[in-house]
N, C-alpha and C positions, 0 to 999 in steps of 0.2 A: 455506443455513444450514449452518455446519460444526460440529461439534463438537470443543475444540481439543485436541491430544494431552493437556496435561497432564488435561484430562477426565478423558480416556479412561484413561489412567496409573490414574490417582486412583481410579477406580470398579474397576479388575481387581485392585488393590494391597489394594481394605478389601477388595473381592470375597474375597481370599487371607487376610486379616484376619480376618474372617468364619469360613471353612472351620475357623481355630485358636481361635474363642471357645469358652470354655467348661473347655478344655483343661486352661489354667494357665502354656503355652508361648508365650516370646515370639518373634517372629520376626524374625529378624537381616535387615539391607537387602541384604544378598546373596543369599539365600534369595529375598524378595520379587522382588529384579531378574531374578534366574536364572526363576523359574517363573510372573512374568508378563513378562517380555521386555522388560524396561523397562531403559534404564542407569542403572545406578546412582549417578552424580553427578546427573541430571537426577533421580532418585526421592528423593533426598536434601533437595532444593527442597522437591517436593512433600511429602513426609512433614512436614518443617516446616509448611507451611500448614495441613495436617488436625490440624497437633497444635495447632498455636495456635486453629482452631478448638473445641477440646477434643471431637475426633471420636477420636483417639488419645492413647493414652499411651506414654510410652517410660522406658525405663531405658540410665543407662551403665554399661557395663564390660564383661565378659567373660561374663558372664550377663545383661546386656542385649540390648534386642531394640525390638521396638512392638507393642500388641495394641488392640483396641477399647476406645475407655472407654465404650461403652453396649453393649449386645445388641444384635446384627444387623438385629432385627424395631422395632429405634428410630432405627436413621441410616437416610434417603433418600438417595438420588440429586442432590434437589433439594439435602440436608444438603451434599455434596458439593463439586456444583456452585457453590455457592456460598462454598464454603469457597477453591475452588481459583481461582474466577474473581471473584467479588464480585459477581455478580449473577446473573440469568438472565433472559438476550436485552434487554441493553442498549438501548434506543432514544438515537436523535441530538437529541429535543428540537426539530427545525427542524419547525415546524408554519406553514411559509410558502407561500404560494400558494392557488390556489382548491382545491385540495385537501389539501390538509397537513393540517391536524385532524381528516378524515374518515379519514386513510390512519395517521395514529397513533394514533387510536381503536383502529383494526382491530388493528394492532400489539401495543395496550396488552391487545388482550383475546385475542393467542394468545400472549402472556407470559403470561397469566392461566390460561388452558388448559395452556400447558407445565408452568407451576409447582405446579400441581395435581395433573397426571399424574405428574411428578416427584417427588413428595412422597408420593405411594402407591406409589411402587416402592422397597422397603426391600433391603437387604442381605442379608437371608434368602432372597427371590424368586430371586439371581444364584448360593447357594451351591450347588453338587452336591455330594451328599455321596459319589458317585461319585467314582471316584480321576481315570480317564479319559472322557467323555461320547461317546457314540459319536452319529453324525450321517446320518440316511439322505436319500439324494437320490431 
């Protein structure tokens, strides 16, 4: 099972979203490209989708940017994921053979487990409010 970049885009971009709520500051998609490592025509995609989700807001001009439209501790992951992919852990539906409905059962109930787990991890859990996060091995 992979999880697909624009995911991963998606979740380090509100992650950075996140860090500025509260503020008042919007964040321009250069800013966001630069300090989560994302390019910025492919983040441009994505920021679409999360707005049409109504996970963000944005402004144009010169003083425009993009910020959260909820609190951190109210968009999931799952919010995310599914904003960016339209589901979470798609199944193919082919329940053919002597095992097929036993083996999408199973399926059906670790999409079940995902989307759960996914949906208790909010945007608050991912923010440090640390500038740099130091890491020991």
């Amino acid at each position: 099972m992979k999880v697909s970049v624009q995911v991963d885009y998606a979740c380090r971009v509100m992650a950075e979203l996140a860090r500025r709520y509260g503020s008042g500051e919007l964040a321009q998609i250069e800013h966001l490209a630069e300090a989560e490592g994302v390019p910025a025509n492919f983040l441009a995609q994505i920021l679409l989708k999360l707005r049409n989700e109504g996970l963000i807001t944005s402004r144009r001009g010169n003083q425009g940017g993009y910020a959260l439209a909820r609190p951190p501790e109210e968009i999931s992951l799952h919010d995310i994921l599914v904003a960016v992919e339209g589901h979470c852990l798609q199944l193919s539906g082919n329940t053919a053979g002597r095992s097929g409905r036993r083996v999408q059962h199973m399926w059906i109930e670790i999409r079940e487990l995902l989307a759960e787990k996914t949906r208790r991890c909010t945007l608050d859990r991912l923010v440090s409010k640390e500038p740099a996060e130091m890491y020991y091995i």
